[in-house]
C-alpha positions in Angstrom: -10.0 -12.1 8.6 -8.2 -10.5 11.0 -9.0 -8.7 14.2 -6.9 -6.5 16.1 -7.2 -5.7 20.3 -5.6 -2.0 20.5 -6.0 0.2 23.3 -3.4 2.1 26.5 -1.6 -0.2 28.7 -3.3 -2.6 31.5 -7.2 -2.1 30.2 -7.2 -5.6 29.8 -6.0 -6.7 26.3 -4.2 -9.8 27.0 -7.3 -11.0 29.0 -9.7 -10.3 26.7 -7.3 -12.1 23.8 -6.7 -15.0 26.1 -10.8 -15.2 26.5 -11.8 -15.0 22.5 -8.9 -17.3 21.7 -9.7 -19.6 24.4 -6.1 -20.3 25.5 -4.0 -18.8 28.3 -1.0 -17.8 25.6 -0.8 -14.1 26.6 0.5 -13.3 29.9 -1.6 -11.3 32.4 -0.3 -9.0 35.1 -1.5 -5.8 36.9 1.4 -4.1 35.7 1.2 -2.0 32.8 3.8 -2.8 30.2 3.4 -6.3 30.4 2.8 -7.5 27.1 5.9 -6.9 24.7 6.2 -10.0 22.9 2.2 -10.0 20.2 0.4 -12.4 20.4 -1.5 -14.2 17.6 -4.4 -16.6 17.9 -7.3 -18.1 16.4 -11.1 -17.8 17.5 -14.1 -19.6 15.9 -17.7 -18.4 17.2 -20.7 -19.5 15.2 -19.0 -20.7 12.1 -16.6 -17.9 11.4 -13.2 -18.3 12.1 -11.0 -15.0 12.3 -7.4 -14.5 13.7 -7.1 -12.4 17.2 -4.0 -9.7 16.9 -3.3 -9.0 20.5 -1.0 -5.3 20.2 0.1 -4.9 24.1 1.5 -1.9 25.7 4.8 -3.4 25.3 7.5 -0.4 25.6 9.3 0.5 29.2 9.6 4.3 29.3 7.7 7.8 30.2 4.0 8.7 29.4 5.1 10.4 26.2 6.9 6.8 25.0 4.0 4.9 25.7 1.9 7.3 24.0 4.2 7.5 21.0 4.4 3.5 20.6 0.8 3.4 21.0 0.1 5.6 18.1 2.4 3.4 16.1 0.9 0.0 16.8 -2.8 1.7 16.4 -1.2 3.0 12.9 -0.2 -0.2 12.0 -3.4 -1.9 13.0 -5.8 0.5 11.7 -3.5 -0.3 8.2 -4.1 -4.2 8.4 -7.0 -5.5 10.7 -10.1 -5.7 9.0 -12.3 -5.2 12.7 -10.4 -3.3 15.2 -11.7 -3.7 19.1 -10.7 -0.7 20.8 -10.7 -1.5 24.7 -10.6 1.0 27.3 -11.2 0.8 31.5 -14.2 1.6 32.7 -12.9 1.9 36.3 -10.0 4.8 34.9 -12.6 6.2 32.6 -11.5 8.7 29.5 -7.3 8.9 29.8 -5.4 11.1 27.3 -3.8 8.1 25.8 -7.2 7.0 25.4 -8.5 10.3 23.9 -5.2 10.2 21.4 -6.1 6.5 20.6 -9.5 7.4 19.7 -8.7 10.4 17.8 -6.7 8.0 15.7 -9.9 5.3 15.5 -12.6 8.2 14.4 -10.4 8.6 10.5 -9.7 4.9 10.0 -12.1 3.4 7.2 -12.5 0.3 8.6 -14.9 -1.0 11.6 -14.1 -0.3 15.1 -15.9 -1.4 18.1 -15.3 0.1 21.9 -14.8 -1.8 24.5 -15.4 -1.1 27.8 -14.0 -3.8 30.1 -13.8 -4.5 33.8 -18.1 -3.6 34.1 -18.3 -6.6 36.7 -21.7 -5.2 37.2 -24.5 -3.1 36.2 -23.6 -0.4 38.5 -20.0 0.2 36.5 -22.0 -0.6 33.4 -23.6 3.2 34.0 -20.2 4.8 34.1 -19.7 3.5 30.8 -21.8 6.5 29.7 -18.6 8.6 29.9 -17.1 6.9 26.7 -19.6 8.3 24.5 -17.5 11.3 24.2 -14.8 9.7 22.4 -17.0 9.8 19.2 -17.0 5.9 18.0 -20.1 4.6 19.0 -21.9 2.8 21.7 -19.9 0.8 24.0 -19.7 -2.8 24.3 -19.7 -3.6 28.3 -17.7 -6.8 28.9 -15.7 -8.1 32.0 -12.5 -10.2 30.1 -12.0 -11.8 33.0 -15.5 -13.1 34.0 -16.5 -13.1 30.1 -19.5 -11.4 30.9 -20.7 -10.1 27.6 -18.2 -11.2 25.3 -21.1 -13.5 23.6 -22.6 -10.4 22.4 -19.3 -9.0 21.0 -18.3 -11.9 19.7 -21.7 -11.9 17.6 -20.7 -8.3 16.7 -18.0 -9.1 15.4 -19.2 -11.4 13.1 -21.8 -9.0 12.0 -19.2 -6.5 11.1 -17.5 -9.6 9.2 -17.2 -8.6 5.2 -19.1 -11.5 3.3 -16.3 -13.6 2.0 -16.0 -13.5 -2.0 -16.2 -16.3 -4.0 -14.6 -15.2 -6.6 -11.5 -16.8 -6.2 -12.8 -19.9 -4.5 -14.8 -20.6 -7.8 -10.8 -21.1 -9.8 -10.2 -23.7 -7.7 -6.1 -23.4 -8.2 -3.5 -23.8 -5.6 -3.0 -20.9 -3.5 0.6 -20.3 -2.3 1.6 -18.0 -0.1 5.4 -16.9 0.8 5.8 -15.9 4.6 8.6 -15.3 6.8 10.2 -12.8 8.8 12.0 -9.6 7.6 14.8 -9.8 5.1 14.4 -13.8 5.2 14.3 -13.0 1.2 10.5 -13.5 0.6 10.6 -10.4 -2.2 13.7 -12.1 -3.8 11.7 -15.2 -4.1 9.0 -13.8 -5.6 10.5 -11.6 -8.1 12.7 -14.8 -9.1 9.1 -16.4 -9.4 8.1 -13.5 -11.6 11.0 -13.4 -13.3 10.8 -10.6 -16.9 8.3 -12.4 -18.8 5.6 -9.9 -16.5 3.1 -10.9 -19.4 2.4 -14.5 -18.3 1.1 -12.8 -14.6 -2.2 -11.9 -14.2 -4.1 -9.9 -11.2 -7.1 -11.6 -10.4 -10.1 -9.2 -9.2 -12.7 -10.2 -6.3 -11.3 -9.2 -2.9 -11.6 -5.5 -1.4 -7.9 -5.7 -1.0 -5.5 -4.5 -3.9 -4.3 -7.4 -5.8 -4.4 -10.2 -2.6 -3.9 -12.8 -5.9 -1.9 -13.3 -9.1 -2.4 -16.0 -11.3 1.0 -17.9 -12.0 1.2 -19.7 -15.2 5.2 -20.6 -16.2 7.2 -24.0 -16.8 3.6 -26.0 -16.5 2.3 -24.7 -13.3 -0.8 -22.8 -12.7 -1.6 -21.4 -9.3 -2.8 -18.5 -7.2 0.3 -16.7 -5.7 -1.2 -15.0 -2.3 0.5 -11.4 -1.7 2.6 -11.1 1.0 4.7 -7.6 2.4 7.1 -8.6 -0.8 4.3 -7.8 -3.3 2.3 -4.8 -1.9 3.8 -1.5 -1.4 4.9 -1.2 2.4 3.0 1.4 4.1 4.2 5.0 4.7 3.9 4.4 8.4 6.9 4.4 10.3 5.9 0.6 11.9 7.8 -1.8 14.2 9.3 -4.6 11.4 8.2 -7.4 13.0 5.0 -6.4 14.2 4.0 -5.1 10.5 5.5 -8.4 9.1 3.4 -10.5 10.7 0.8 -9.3 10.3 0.8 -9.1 6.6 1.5 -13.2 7.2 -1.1 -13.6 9.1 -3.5 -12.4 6.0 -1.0 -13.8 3.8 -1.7 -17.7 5.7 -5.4 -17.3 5.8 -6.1 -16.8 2.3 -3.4 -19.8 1.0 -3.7 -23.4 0.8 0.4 -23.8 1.0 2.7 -21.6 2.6 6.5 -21.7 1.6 7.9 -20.9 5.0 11.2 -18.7 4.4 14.2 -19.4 6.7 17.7 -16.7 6.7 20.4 -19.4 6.3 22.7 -16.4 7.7 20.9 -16.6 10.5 19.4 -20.0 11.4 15.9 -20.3 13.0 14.6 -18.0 15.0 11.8 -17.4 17.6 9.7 -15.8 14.8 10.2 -18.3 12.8 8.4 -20.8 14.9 5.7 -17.9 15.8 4.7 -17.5 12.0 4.8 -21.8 11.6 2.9 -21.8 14.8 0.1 -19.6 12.6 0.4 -22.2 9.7 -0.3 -24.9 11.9 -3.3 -23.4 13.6 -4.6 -22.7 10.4 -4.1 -25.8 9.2 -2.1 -25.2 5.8 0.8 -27.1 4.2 3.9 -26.5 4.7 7.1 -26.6 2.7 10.2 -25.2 4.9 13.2 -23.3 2.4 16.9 -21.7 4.1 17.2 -18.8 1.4 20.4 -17.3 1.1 22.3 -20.9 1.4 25.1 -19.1 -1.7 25.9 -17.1 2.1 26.3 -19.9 4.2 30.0 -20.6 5.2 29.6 -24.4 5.7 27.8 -26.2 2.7 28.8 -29.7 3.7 26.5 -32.5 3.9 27.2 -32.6 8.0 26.2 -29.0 8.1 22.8 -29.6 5.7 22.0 -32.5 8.2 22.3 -30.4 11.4 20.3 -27.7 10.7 17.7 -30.1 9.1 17.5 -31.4 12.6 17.5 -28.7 14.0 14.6 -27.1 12.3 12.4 -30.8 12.3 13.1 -30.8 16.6 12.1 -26.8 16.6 8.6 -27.7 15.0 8.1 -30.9 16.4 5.7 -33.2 16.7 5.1 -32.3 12.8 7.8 -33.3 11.2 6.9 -34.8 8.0 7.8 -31.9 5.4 10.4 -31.0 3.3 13.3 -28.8 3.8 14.9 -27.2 0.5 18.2 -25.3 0.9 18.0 -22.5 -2.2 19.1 -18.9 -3.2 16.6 -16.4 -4.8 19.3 -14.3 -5.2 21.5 -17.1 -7.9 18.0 -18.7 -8.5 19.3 -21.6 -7.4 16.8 -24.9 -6.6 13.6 -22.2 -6.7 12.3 -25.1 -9.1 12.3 -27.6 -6.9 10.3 -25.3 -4.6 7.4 -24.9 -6.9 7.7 -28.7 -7.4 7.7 -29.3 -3.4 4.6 -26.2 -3.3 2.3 -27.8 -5.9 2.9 -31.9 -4.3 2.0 -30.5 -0.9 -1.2 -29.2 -3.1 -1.9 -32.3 -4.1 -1.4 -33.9 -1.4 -4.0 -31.8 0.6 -6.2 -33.3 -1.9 -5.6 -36.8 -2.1 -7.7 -39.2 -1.2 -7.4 -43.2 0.5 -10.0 -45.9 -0.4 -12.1 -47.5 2.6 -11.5 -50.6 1.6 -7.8 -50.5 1.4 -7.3 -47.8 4.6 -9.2 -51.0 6.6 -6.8 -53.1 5.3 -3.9 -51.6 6.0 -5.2 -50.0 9.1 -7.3 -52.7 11.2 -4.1 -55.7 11.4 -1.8 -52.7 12.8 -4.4 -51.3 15.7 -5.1 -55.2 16.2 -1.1 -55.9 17.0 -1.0 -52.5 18.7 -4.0 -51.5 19.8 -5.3 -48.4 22.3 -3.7 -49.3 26.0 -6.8 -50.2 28.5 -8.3 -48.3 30.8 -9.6 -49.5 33.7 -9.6 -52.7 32.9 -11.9 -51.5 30.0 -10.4 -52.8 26.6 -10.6 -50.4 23.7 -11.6 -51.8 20.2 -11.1 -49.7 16.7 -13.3 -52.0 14.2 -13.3 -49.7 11.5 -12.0 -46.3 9.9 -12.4 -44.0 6.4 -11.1 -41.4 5.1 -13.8 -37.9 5.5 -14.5 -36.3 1.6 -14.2 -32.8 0.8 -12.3 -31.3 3.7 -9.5 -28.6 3.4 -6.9 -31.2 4.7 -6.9 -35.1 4.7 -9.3 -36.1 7.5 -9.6 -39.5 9.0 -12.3 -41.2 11.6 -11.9 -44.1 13.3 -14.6 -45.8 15.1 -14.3 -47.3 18.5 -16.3 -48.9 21.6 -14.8 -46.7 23.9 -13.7 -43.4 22.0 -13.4 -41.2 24.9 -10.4 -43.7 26.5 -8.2 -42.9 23.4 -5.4 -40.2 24.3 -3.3 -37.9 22.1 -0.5 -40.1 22.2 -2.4 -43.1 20.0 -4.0 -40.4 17.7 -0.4 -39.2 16.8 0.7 -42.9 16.7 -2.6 -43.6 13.7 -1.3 -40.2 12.2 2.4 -41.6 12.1 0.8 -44.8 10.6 -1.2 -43.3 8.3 2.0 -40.9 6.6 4.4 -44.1 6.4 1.9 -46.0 4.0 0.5 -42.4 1.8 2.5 -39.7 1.0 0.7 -36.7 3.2 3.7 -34.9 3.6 3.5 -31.1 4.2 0.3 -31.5 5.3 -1.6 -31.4 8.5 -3.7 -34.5 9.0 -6.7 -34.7 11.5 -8.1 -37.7 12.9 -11.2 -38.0 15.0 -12.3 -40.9 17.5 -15.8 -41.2 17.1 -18.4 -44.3 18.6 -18.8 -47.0 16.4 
């Protein structure tokens, strides 16, 4: 589900993202123009979790630039959001950039909800009359920065929500989704996946979208291969690479269980690299890391292997614990051993530790290291188990004093936890509650 702030420079966009996604990730300024770099974030408000697109008026240049990039990103947006929150300045009122905006808005299919931000108070809430003349509807009157009345949009949002299907849920097969950057080789991979024999792939129905799934069924594996930019046609618009890209993995992330993260050997790892593991982890999806295009890498020794395996583990540190697989789509070469690495993470997602023997393991190890004291206040973990039926392996641990324990010794149980069970590729959470 995925929700998309679009609107003309410095009405507030990077506020209002930083306020539904609860973190101070985009960068606020009064100067228009601010925001180049997107943002990407997640929000959660009464259940529903959704992913925040913030689009920024991110080009340096002349009215007729901005306007021009505008029309783009809105293109683009209006293509992949599924809600699209068109925010405009009450203090400015109707601009032309906003009237061109809007006269994009009023032909897209899918929902779109104007914003009127900076109404501080009910006087400026009155002048938000004027915005009826754009054509889309009533406007929401919010103030980003106070987050006056983004409760109620929030709950618009979520009524504007499509139900999700269950259609696919009710397979219950490993979804696997291929992400990455541009030209990191996703396509190659997935057409190496595919391979001729076209008759043992099968669309499955139950999504609005066209053909989000196909069922993989070759050399003993059966799961759900989640569309990404490499499968669907690109769109006719003339988009910004990156921006389109990652947007198609944000939708590509949400809807998989295991993403294949896909790294240019020719190129190494790059900031968008990060930004699109960054949206694995917040998601909270495995994870198996492969350099494509390693038949183009100059250096193929076992030194050179070792480095950039470093290299990538300290770029996406603290989580560190999944695998790296150096292949070509192009020669086919190891694109086994990725399925074999896709499907384990699968399974490891799923497995589960016995009480008894988690207690075992787990109690004589927090007894010879246990939680540092707090003033003077000794911190006792007398017990732990393992949560059932979550989306990834889930561990409490109950204590006297839960509130005492820091991030540190949660990351220390984690660590604990992976060297005795095979979790890798998988988040892991673990909760301190009181016993």
């Amino acid at each position: 589900m995925l929700v998309a702030i679009v609107g003309r420079p410095n009405v507030g966009k990077s506020t209002l993202f930083n306020r539904l996604t609860q973190t101070r990730h985009a960068i606020v300024s009064d100067e228009a123009g601010t925001t180049r770099d997107r943002q990407y974030g997640k929000c959660e408000w009464i259940g529903r979790e959704f992913s925040v697109v913030d689009t920024g008026g991110w080009v340096e240049g002349s009215d007729d630039i901005f306007e021009e990039q505008i029309r783009k990103q809105v293109a683009i947006a209006t293509e992949e959001a599924d809600i699209i929150l068109f925010l405009v300045d009450v203090n400015s009122g109707i601009t032309d950039l906003d009237a061109a905006v809007a006269n994009i808005l009023r032909r897209a299919t899918k929902p779109v909800i104007l914003v009127c931000n900076k109404t501080d108070n009910s006087t400026q809430q009155f002048y938000s009359a004027e915005f009826y003349a754009l054509g889309l509807g009533d406007p929401m009157c919010i103030s980003a920065i106070t987050g006056s009345g983004t409760g109620e949009l929030l709950d618009l949002i979520v009524e504007k929500m499509p139900e999700e299907s269950g259609d696919i849920e009710a397979l219950e097969l490993p979804r696997i989704a291929i992400v990455g950057r541009p030209n990191a080789g996703k396509s190659s991979l997935i057409n190496a996946f595919i391979g001729e024999e076209r008759h043992i792939v099968t669309d499955i129905a139950g999504t609005t979208r066209d053909s989000i799934y196909t069922r993989y069924q070759k050399f003993g594996f059966d799961f759900l291969l989640v569309d990404t930019a490499g499968i669907r046609k690109k769109s006719k618009v003339s988009e910004d690479l990156e921006f389109y890209s990652v947007m198609r993995s944000i939708r590509a992330i949400e809807n998989s269980d295991v993403c294949v993260l896909m790294i240019d050997a020719t190129r190494g790892i790059e900031a968008q690299d990060i930004n699109i593991f960054q949206l694995i982890q917040r998601n909270q999806k495995g994870m198996v890391v492969v350099v494509n295009k390693w038949d183009l890498a100059e250096d193929k020794s076992t030194k050179a292997i070792q480095y950039f395996e470093d290299t990538i583990r300290q770029r996406m540190a603290p989580f560190t614990d999944f695998d790296i697989i150096f292949s070509s789509a192009l020669t086919k070469q190891r694109i086994f051993k990725v399925l074999e690495a896709a499907n384990a993470v699968s399974e490891h997602r799923r497995a589960r530790v016995g009480t008894k023997r988690l207690n075992e393991e787990m109690l004589p190890l927090i007894e010879a290291y246990p939680p540092p004291s707090i003033k003077g206040k000794y911190i006792k973990i007398k017990y732990c188990s393992q949560v059932p039926d979550t989306r990834v392996p889930t561990f409490v641990f109950y204590a006297n004093l839960p509130q005492y324990i820091k991030e540190p010794y949660r990351r220390f149980l984690e660590n604990q936890i992976r060297e005795r069970w095979d979790f890798s590729g998988t988040p892991i959470n673990i909760f301190i509650r009181q016993k």
